[in-house]
KOLFILO-449373 format. One record per residue: x, y, z of N, C-alpha, C, O in turn; residue in three letters. Coordinates in steps of 0.001 Angstrom, whole numbers, padded with zeros to 6 digits, always signed. Layout:
N
XYZXYZXYZXYZALA ...
This chain:
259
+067729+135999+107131+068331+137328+107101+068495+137781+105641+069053+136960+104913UNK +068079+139024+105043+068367+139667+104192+069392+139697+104044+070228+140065+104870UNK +069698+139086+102296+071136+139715+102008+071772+141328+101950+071048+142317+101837UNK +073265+141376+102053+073532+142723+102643+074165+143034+101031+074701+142340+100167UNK +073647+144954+101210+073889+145525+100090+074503+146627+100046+074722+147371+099091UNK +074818+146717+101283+076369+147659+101739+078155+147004+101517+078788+145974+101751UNK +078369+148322+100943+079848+147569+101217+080535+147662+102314+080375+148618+103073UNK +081393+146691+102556+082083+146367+103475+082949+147922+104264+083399+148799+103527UNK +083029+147998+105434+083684+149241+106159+084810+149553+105697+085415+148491+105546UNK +085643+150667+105287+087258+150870+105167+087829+149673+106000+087522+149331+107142UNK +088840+149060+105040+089890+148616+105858+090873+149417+106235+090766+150606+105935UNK +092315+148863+107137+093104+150468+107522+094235+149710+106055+093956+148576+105667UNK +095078+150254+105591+096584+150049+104856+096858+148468+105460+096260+147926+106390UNK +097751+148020+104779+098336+146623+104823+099443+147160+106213+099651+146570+107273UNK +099949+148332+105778+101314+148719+106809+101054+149389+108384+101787+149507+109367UNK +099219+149867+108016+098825+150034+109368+099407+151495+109952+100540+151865+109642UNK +098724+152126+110636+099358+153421+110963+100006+153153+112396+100249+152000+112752UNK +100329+154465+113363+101053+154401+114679+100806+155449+115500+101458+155917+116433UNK +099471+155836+114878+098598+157401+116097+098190+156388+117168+097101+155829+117034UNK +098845+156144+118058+098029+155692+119412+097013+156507+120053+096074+155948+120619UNK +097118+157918+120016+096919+158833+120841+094928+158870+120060+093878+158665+120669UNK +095124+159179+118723+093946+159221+117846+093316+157673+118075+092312+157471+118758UNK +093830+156960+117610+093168+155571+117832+091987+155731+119444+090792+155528+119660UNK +092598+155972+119865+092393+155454+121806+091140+156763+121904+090155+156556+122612UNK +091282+158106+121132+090232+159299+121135+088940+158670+120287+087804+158831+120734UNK +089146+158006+119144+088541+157336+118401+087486+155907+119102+086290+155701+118895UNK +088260+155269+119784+087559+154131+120195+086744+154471+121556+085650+153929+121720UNK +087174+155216+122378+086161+156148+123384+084701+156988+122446+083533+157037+122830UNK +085092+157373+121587+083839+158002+120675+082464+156640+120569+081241+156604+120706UNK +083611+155635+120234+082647+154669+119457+082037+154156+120364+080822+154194+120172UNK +082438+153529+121586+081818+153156+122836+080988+153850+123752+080487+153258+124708UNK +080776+155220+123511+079420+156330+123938+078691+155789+122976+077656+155207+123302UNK +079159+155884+121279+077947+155922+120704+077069+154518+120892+075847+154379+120958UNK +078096+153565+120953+077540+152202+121244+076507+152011+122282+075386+151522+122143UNK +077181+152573+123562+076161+152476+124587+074526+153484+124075+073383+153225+124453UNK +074817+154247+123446+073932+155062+123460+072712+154563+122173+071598+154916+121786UNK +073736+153547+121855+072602+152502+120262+072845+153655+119032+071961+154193+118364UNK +073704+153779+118978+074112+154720+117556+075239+153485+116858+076467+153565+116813UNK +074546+152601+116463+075518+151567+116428+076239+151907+114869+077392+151518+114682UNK +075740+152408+114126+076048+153160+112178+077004+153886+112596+078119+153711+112105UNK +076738+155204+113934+078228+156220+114261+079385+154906+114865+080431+154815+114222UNK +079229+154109+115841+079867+153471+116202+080601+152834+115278+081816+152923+115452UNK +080109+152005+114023+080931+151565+113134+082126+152863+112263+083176+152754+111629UNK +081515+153666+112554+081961+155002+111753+083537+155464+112622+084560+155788+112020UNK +083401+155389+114148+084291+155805+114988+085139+154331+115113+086366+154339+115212UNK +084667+153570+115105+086175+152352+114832+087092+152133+113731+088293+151873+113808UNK +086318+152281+112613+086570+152487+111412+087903+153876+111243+088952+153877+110599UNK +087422+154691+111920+088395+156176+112425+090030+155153+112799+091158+154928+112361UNK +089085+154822+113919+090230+154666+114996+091455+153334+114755+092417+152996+115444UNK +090787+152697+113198+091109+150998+113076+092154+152173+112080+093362+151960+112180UNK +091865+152977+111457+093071+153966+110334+094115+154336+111109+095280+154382+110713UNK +093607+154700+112600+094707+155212+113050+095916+154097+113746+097136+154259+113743UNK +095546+153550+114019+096079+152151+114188+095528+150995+114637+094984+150878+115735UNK +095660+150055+113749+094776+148849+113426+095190+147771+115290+096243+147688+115922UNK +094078+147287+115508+094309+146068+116014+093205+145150+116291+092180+145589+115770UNK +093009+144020+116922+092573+142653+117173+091256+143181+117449+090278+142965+116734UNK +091255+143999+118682+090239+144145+119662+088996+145152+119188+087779+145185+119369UNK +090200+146130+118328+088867+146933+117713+088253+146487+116265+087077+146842+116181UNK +088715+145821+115132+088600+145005+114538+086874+144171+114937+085863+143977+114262UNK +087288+143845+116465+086594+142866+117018+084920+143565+117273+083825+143056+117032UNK +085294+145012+117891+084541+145675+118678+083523+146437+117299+082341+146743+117455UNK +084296+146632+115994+083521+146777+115308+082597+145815+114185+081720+146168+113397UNK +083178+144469+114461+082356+143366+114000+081308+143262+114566+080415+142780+113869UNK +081009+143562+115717+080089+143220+117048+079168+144071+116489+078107+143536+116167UNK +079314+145624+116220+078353+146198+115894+077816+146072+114355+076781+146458+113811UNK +079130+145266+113826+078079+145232+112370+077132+144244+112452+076143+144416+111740UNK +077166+143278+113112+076665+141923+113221+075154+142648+113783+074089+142510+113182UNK +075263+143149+114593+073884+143545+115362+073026+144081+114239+071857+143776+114003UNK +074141+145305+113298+073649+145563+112033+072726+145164+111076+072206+145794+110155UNK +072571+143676+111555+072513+142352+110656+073402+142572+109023+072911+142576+107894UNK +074706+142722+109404+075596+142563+108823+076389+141393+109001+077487+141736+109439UNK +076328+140459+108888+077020+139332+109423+078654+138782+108378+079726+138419+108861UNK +078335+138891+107078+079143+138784+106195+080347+140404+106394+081559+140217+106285UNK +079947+141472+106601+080946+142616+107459+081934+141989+108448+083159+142017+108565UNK +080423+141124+109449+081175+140919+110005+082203+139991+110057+083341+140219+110469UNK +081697+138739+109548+083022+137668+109208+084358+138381+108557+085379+138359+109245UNK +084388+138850+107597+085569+140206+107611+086042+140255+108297+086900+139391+108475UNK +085855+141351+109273+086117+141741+110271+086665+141023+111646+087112+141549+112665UNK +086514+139936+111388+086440+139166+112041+088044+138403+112070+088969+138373+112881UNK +087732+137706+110429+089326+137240+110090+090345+138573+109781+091422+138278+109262UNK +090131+139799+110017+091038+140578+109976+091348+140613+111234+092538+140727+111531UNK +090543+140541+112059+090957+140415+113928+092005+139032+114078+093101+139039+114638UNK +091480+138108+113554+092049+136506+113522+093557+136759+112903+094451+135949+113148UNK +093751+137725+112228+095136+137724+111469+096225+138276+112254+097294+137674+112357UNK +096010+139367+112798+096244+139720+113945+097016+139130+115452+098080+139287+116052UNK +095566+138266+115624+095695+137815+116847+094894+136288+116721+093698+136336+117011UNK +095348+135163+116384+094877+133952+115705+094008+133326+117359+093312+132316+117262UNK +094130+133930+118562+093470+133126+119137+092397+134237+120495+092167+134077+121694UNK +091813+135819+118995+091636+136122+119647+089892+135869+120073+089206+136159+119093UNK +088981+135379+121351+088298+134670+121824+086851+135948+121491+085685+135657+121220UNK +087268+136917+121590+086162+137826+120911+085415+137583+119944+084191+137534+119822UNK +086979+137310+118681+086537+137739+117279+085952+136120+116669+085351+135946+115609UNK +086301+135139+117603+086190+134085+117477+084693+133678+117781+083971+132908+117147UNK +084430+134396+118908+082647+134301+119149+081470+135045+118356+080348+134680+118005UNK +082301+136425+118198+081214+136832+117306+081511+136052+115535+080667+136444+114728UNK +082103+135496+115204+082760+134963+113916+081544+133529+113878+080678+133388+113015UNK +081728+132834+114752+080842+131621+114733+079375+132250+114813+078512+131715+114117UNK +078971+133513+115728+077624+133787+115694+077133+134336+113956+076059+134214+113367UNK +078111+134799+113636+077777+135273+111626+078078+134720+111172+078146+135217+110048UNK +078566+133391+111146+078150+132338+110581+076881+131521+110726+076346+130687+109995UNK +076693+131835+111452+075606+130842+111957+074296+131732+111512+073361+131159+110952UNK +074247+133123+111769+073065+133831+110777+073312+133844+109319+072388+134415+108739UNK +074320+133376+108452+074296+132854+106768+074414+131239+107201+075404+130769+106640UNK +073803+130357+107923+073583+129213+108041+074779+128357+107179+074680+127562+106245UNK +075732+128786+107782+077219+128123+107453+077906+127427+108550+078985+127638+109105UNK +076853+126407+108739+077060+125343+109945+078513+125573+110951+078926+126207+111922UNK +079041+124245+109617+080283+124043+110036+081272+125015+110656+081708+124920+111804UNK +081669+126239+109516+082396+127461+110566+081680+128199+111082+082111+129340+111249UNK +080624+127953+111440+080002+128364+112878+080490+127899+113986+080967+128632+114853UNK +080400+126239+114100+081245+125477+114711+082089+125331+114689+082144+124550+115639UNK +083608+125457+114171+084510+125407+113862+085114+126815+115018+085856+126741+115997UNK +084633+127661+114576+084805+129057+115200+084163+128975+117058+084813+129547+117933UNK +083075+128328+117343+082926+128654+118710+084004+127694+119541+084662+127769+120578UNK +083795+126787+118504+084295+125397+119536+085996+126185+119601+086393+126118+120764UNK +086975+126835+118735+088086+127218+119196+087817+128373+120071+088760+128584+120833UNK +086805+129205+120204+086603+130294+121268+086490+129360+122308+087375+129751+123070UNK +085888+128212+122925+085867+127893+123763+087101+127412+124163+087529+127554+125309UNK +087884+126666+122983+088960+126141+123880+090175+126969+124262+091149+126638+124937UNK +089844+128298+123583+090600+130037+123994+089902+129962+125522+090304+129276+126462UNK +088716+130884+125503+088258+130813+126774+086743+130904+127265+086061+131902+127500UNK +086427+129529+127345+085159+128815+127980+084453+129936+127729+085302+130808+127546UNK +082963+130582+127576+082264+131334+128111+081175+130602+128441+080912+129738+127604UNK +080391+130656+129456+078928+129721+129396+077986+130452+128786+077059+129642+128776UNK +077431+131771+128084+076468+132449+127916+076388+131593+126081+075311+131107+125736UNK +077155+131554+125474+077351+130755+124279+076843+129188+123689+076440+128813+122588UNK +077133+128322+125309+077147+127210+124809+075805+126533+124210+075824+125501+123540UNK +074670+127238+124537+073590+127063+124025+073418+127401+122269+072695+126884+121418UNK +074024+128060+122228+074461+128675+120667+075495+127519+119519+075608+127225+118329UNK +076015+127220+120744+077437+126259+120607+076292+125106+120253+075780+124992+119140UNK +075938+124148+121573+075180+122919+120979+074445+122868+119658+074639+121901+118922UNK +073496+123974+119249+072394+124502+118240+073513+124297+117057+073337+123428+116202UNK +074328+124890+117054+075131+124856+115737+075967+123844+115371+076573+123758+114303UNK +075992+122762+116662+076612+121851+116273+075645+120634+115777+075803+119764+114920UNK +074866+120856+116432+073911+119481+116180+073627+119809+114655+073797+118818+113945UNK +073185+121103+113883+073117+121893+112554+074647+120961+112247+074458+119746+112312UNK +075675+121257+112023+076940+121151+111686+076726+119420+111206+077032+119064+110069UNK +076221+118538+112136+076106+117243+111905+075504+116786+111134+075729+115676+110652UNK +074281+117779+110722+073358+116913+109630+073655+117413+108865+073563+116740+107838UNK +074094+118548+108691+074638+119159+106970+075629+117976+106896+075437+116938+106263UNK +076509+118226+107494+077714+117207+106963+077386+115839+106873+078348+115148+106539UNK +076186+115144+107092+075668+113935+106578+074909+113861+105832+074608+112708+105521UNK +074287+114822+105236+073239+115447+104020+074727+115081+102780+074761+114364+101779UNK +075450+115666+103226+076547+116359+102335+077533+114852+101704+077822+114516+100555UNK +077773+114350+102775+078115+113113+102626+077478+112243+101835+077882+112024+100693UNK +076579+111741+102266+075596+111159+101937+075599+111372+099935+075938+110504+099130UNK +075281+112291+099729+074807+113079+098172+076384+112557+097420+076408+112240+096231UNK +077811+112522+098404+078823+112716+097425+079191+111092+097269+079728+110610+096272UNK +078850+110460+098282+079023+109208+098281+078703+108152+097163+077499+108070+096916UNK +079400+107451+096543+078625+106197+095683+078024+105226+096165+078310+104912+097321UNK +077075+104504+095482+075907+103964+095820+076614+102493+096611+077102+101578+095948UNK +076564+102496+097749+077030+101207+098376+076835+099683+097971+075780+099050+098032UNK +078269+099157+097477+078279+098233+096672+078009+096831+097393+078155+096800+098615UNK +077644+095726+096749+077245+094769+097143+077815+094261+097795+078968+094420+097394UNK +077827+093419+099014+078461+092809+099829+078907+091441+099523+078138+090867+098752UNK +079809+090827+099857+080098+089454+099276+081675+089032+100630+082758+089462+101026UNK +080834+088082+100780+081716+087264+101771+082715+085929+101000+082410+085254+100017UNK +084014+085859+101874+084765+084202+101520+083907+083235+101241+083972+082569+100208UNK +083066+083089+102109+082339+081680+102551+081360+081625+100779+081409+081020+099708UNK +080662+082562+101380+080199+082385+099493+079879+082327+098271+079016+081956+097476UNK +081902+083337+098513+082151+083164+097273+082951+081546+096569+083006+081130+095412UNK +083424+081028+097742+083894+079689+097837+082496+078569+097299+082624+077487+096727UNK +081490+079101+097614+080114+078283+097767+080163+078483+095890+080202+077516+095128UNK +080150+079723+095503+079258+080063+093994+080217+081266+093522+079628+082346+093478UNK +081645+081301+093140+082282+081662+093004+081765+082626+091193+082029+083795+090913UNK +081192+081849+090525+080548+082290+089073+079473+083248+089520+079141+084109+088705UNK +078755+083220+090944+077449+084148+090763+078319+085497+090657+077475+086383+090524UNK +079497+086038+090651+079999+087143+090711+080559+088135+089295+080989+087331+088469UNK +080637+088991+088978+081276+089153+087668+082831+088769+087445+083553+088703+088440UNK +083170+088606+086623+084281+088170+086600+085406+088775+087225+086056+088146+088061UNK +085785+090298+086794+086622+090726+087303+086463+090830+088543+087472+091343+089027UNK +085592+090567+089412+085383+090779+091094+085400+089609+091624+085587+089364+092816UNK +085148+088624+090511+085351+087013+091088+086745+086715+091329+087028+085912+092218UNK +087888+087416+090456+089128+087205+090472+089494+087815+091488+090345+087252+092176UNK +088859+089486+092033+089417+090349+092790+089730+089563+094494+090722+089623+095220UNK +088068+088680+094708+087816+088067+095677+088726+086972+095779+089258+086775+096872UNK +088976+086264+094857+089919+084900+094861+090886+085701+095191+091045+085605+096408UNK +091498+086326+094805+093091+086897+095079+093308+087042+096545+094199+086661+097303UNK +091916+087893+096739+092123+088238+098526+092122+087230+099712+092697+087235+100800UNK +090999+086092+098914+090873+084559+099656+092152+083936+099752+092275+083171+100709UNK +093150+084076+098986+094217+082986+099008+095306+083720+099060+096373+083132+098885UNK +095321+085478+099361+096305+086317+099789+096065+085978+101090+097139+085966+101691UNK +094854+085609+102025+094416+085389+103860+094841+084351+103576+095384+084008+104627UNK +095010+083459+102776+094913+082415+103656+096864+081728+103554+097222+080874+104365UNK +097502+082079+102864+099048+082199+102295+099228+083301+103727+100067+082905+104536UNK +098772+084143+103951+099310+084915+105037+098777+083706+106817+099612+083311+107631UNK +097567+083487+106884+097452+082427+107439+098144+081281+107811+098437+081012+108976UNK +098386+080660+106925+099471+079806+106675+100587+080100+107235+100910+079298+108112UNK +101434+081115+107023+102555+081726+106946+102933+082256+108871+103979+082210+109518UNK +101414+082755+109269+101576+082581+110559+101619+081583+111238+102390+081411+112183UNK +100727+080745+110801+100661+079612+111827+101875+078818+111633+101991+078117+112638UNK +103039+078547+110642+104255+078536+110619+105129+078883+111281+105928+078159+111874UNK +105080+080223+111260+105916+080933+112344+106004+081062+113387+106995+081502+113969UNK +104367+080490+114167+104291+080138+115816+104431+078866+115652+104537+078503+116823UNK +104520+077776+114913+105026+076972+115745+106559+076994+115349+107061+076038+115941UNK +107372+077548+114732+108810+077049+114838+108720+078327+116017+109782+078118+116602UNK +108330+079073+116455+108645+079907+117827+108697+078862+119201+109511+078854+120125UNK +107616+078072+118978+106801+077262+119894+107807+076296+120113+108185+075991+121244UNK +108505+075529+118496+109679+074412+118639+111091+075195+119292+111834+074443+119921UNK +111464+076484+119197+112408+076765+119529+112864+077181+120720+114024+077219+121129UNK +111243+077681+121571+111187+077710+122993+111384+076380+123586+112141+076123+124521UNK +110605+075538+122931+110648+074106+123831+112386+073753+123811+112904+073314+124837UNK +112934+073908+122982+114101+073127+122818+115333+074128+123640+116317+073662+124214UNK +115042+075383+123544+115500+075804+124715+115740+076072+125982+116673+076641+126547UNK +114254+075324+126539+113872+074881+127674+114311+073652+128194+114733+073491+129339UNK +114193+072713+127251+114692+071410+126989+116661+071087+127357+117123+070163+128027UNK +117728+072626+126377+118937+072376+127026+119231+072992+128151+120268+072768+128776UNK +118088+074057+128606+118395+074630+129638+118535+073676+131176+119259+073763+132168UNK +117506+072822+130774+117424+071379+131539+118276+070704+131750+118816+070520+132840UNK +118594+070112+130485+119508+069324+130368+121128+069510+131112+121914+068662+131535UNK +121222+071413+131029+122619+071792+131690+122750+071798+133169+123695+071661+133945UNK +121296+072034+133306+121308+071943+134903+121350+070633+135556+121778+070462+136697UNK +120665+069263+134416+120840+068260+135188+122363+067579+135382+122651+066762+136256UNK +123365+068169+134249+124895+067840+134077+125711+068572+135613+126715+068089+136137UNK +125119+069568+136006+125686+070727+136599+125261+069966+137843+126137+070328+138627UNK +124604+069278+138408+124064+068915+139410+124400+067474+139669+124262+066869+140733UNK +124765+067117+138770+125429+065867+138285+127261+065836+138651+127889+064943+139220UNK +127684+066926+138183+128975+067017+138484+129380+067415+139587+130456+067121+140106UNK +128139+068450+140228+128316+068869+141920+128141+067660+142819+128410+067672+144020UNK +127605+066470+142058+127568+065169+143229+128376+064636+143561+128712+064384+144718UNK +129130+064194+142022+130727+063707+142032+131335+064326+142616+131727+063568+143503UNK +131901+065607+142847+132954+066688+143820+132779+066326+145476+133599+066112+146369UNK +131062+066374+145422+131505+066508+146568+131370+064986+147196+131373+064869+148421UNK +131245+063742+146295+131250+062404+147098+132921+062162+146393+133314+061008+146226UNK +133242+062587+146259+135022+062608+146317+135708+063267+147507+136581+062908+148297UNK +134929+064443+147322+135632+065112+148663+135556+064352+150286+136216+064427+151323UNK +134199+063512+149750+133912+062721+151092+134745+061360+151155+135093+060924+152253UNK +135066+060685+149961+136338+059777+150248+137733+059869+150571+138504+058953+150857UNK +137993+061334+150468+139449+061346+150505+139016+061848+152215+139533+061002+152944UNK +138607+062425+152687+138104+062659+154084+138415+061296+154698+139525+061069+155180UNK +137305+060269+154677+137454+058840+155252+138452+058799+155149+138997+059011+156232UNK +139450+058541+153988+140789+057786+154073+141595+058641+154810+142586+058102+155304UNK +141435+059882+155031+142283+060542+155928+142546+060293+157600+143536+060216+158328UNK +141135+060219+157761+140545+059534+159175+140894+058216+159269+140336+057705+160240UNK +141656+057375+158600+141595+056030+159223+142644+055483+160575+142736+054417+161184UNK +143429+056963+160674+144607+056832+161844+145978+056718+161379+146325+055570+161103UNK +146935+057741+161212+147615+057696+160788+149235+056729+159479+149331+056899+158264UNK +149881+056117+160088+150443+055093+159507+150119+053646+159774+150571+053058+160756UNK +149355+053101+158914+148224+051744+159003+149359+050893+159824+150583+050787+159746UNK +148206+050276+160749+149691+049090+161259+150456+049481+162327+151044+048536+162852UNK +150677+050700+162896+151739+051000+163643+153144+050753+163232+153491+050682+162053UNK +153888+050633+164184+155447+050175+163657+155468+048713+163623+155232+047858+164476UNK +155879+048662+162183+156103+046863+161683+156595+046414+163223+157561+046919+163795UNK +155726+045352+163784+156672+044252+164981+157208+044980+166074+158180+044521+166675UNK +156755+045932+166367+157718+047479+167386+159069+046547+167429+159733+046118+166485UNK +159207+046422+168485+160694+046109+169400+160345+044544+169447+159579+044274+170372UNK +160656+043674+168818+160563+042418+169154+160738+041653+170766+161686+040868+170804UNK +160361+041718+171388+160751+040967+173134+161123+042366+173833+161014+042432+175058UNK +161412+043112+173349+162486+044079+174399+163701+043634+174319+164046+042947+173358UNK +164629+043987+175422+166000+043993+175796+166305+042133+176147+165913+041587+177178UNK +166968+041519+175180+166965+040202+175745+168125+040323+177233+169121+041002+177484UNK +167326+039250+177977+168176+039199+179421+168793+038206+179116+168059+037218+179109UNK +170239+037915+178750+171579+037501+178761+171896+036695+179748+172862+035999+179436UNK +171404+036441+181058+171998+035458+182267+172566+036607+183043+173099+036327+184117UNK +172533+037817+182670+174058+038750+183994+174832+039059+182785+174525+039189+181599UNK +175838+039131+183393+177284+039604+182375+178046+038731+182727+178027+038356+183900UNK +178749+038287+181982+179564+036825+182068+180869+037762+182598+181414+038859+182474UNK +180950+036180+183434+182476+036167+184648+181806+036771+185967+182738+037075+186711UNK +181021+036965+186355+180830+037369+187763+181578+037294+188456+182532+036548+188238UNK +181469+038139+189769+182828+037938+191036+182232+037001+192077+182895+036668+193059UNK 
């Protein structure tokens, strides 16, 4: 696309006007001329109608026609003046990623559809959508790539332990530090699981131990309770009565002196 050598459309005032009545006469103008492919009057009658009072939609409605314009940089304008507005409005958001994408500015190409979509889905786009994203990926690995420093040599524990001198010095030290920072941290764990390991066991160990006391003392209770039982049962006062009544009533002969 040819670069553009028009300037950009009137903007309206920062403070914006409050003719509703003109605005709304204005944006009916622009939409005959639109339909009718007078798309130069059309920019001309939004432009009217954006003075008389600014908003999102017409903002939007006249990006659309600059873009067709092959105005695309108008339209990005136009676009984030709609976005300021109304930050999630799905119009200015679609035509915004499509003029980007004609100045081959990947990323907010993508950047811009992918939030129109998650405003509101359209399917006529997503073909536009994939194209600019798959674009979006290789720039940004072109891009990467170029800023990146040259990927430094690889070097493992094992051997640097093996040939610790094949390294320069200051990276020989860097590596030792890190070897015996793992392995002090190493250490330091395997420490700490086993006094976890000794302190479970040993709590397992009195937990045992209380239950075997506890089970121990419930034996005694109740083989006590079972002796004093027996001795209760053995029949009241052992023995009966010492000797009861020795003979009974001794018989005397009668009663002395008979008649």
């Amino acid at each position: 696309m040819e670069p553009e050598s028009e300037p950009l459309p009137a903007m309206p005032p920062s403070e914006g006007g409050d003719d509703w009545e003109g605005a709304g006469s204005h944006k009916e103008k622009a939409a005959e001329l639109k339909s009718s492919g007078d798309l130069s009057g059309a920019v001309e009658a939004y432009t009217a109608a954006l003075l008389c009072q600014p908003s999102a939609l017409t903002y939007a409605a006249r990006a659309d026609c600059l873009l067709k314009l092959k105005r695309p940089k108008a339209a990005v304008a136009d676009c984030n003046a709609a976005l300021a507005v109304n930050p999630d409005s799905a119009k200015a958001l679609k035509i915004k990623g499509k003029a980007h994408r004609h100045l081959g500015e990947w990323a907010e190409s993508f950047a811009a559809l992918a939030k129109a979509n998650a405003v509101d889905f359209d399917p006529d786009i997503q073909d536009t959508f994939k194209f600019v994203q798959a674009k979006a990926k290789v720039s940004n690995s072109k891009t990467l790539q170029g800023s990146l420093p040259p990927k430094p040599r690889s070097f493992t524990f094992s051997s640097l332990l093996v040939s610790p001198r094949s390294l320069p010095l200051g990276l020989s030290k860097f590596y030792l530090r890190r070897f015996f920072c793992r392995l002090t941290s190493q250490a330091l764990a395997e420490q700490e699981t086993k006094k976890r390991l000794a302190e479970a066991q040993a709590a397992k160990e009195a937990k045992l131990a209380a239950a075997k006391e506890q089970a121990a003392t419930k034996r005694a209770q109740e083989q006590a309770k079972a002796d004093a039982a027996e001795a209760a049962g053995r029949g009241g006062m052992p023995g009966g009565m010492p000797g009861g009544m020795g003979g009974g009533m001794g018989g005397g002969g009668g009663m002395p002196g008979e008649y």
